[in-house]
Residue frames as a rotation matrix with the C-alpha (Angstrom) as fourth column:
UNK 1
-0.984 -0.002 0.180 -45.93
0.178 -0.131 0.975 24.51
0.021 0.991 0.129 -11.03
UNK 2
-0.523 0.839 -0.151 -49.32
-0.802 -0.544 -0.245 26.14
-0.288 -0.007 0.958 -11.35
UNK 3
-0.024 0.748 0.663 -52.10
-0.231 0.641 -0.731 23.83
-0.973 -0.171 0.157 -12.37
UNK 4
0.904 0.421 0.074 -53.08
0.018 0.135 -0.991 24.70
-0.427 0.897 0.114 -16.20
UNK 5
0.441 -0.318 -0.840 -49.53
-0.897 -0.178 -0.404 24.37
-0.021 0.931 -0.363 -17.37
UNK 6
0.963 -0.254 -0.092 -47.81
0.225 0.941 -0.251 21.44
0.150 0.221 0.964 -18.97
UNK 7
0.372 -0.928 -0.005 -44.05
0.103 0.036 0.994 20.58
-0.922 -0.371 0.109 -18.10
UNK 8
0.529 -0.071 -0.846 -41.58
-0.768 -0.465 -0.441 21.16
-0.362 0.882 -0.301 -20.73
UNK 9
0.968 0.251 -0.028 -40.91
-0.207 0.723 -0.659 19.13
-0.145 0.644 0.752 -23.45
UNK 10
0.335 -0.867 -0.368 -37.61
-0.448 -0.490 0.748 18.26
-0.829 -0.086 -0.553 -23.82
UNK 11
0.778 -0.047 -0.626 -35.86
-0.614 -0.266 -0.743 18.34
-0.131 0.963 -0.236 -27.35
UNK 12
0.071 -0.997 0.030 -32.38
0.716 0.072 0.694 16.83
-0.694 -0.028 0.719 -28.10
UNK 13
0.345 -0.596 -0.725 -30.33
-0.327 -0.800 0.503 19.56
-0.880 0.064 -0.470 -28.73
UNK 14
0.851 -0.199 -0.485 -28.81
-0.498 -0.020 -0.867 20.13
0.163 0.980 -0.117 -32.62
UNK 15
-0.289 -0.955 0.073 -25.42
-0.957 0.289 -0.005 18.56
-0.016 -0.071 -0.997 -31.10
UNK 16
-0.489 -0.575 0.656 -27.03
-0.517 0.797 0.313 15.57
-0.703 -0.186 -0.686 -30.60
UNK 17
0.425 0.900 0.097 -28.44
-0.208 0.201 -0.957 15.08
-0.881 0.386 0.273 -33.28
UNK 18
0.564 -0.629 -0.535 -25.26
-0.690 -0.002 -0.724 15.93
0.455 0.777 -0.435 -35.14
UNK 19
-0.049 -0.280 0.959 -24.28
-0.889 0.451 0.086 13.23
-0.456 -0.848 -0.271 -33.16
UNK 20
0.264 0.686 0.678 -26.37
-0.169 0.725 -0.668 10.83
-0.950 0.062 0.307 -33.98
UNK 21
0.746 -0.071 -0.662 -26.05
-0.647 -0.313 -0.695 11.75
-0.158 0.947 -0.280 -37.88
UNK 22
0.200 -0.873 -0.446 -22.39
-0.934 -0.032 -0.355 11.29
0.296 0.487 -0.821 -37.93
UNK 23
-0.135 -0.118 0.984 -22.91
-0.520 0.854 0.031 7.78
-0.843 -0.508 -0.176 -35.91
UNK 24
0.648 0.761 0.029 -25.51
-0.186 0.195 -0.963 6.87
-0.738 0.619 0.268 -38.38
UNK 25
0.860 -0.399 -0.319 -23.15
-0.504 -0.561 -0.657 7.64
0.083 0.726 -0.683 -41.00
UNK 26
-0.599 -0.778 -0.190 -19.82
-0.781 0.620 -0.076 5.56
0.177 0.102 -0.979 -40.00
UNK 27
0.040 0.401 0.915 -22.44
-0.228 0.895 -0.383 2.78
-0.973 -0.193 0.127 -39.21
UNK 28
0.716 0.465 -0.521 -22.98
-0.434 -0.287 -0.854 3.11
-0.547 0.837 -0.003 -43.01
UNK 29
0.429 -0.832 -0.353 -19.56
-0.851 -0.241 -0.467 3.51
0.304 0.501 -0.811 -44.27
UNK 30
-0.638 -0.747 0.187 -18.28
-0.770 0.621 -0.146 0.25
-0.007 -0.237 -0.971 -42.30
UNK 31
0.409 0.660 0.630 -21.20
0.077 0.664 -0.744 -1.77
-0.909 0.353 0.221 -43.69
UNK 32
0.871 0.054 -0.489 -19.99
-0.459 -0.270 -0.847 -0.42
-0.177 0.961 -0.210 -46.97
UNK 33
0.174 -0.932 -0.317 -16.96
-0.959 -0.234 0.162 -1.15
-0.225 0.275 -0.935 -46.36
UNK 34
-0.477 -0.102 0.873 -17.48
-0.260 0.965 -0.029 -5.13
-0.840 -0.240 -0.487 -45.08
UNK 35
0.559 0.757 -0.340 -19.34
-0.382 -0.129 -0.915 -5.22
-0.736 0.641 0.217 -48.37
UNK 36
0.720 -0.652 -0.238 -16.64
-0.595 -0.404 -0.694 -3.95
0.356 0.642 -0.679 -50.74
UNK 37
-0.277 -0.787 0.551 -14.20
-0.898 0.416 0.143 -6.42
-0.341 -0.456 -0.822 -48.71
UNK 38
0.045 0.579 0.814 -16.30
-0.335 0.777 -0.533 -9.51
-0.941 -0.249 0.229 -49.17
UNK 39
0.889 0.377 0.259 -16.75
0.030 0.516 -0.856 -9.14
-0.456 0.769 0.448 -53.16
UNK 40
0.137 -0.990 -0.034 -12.91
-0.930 -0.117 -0.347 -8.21
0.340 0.080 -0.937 -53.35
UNK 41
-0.060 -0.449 0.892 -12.47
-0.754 0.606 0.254 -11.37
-0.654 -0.657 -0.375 -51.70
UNK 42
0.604 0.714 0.353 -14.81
-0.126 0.523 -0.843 -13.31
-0.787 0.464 0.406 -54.17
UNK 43
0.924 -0.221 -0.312 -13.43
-0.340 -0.100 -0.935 -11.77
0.175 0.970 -0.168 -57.14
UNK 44
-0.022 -0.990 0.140 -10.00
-0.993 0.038 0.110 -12.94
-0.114 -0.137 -0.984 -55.89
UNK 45
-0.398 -0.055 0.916 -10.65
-0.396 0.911 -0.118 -16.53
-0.827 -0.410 -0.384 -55.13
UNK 46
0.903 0.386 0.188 -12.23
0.020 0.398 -0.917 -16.42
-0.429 0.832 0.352 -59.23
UNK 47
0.805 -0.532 -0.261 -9.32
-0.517 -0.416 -0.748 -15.11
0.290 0.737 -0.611 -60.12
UNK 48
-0.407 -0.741 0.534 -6.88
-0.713 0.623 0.321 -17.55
-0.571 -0.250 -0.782 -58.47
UNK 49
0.106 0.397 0.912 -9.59
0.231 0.882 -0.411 -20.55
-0.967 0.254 0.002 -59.76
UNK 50
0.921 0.379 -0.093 -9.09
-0.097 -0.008 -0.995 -19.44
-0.378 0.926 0.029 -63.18
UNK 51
0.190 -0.976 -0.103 -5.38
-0.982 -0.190 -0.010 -19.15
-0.010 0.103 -0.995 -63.12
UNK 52
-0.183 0.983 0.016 -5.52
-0.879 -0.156 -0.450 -22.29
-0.440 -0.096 0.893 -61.82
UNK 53
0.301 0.130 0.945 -7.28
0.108 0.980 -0.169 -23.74
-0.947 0.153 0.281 -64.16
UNK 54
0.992 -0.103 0.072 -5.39
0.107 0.379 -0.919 -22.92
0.068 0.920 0.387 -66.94
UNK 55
0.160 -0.583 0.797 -2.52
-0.969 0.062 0.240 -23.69
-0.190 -0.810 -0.554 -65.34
UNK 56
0.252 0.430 0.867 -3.96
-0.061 0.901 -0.429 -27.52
-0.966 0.055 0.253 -65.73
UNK 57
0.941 0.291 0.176 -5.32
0.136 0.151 -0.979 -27.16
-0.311 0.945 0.103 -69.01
UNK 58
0.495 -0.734 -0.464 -1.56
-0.860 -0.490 -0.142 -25.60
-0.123 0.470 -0.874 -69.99
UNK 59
-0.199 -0.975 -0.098 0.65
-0.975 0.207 -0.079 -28.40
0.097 0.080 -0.992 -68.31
UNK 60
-0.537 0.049 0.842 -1.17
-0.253 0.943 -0.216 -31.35
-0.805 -0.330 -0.493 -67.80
UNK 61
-0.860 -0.196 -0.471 -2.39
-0.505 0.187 0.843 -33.73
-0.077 0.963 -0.260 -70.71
UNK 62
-0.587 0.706 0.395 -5.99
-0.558 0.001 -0.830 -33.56
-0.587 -0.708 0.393 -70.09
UNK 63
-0.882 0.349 -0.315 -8.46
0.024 0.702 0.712 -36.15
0.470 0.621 -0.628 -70.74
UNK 64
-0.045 0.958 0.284 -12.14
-0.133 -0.288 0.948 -36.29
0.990 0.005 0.140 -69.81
UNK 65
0.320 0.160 -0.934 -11.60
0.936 0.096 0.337 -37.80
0.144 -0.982 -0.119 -66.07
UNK 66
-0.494 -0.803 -0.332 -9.11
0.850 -0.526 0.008 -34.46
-0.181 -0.278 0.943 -65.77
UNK 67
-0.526 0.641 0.558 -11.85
0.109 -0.600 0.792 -32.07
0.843 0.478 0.246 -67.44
UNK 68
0.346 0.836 -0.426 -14.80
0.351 0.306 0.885 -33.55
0.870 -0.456 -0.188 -65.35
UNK 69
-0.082 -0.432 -0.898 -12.26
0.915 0.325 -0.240 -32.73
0.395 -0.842 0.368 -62.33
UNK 70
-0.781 0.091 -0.618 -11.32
0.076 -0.968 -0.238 -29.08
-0.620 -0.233 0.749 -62.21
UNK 71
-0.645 0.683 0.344 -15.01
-0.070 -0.501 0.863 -28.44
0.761 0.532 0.370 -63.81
UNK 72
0.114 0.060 -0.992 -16.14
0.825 0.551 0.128 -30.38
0.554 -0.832 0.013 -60.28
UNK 73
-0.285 -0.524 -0.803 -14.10
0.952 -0.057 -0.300 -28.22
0.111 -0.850 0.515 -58.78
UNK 74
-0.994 -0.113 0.014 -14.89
0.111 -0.989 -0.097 -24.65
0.025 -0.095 0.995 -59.86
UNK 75
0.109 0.963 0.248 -18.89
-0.024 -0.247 0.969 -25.42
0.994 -0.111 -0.004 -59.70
UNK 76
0.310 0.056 -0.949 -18.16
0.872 0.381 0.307 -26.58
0.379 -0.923 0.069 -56.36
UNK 77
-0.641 -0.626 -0.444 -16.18
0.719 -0.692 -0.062 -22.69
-0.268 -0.359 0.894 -55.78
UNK 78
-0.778 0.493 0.390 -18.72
-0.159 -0.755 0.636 -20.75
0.608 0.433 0.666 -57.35
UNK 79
0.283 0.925 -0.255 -21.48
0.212 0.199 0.957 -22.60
0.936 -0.324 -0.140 -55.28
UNK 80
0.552 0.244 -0.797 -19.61
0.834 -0.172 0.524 -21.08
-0.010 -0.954 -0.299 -52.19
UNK 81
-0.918 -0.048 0.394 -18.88
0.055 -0.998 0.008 -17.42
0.393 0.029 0.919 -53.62
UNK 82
-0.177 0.874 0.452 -22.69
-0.327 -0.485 0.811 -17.01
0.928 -0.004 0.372 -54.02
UNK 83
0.208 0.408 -0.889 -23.10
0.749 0.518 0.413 -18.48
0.629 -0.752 -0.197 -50.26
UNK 84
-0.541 -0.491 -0.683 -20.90
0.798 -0.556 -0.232 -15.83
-0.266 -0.670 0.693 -48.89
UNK 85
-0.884 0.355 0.303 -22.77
-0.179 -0.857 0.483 -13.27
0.431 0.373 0.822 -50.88
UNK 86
0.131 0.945 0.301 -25.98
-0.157 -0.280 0.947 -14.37
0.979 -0.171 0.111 -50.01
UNK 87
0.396 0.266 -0.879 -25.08
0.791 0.388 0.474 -14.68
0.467 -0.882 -0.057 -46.23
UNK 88
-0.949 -0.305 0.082 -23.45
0.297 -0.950 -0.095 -11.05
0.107 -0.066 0.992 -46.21
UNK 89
-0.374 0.811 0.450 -27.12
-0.179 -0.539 0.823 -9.75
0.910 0.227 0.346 -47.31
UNK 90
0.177 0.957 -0.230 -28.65
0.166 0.202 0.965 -11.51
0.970 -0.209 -0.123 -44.28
């Protein structure tokens, strides 16, 4: 190679690049997806706890220990939806 010139540069080629892209891109889509699973999951496990509890409230002759219970219980479900959500994010 003569002295005054410089080696060539090499590029990545438009294939891989559309490569890359379309990786890029199902990386995306199956984050999106484990998302979209996760709050489907949530929203299920409200919807069973609400059923449930009226369910309870329907057949059973509730008094304040019986209240104090399944209220117990769904803070105690809601305080580990929002765990799963906030441990998805991280």
């Amino acid at each position: 190679m003569p002295k005054g010139k410089a080696p060539p540069i090499l590029t990545p080629s438009k294939e891989d690049q559309l490569e890359e892209a379309h990786q890029l891109l199902l990386e995306i889509k199956q984050a999106q997806f484990q998302d979209m699973t996760l709050f489907q999951g949530v929203e299920v496990r409200f919807t069973l706890m609400a059923q449930y509890r009226q369910s309870l409230c329907e057949n059973w002759a509730l008094h304040s220990r019986g209240c104090k219970a399944i209220s117990n219980l769904l803070r105690f479900e809601f305080q580990y939806c929002k765990y799963l959500v906030k441990a998805s994010k991280e």
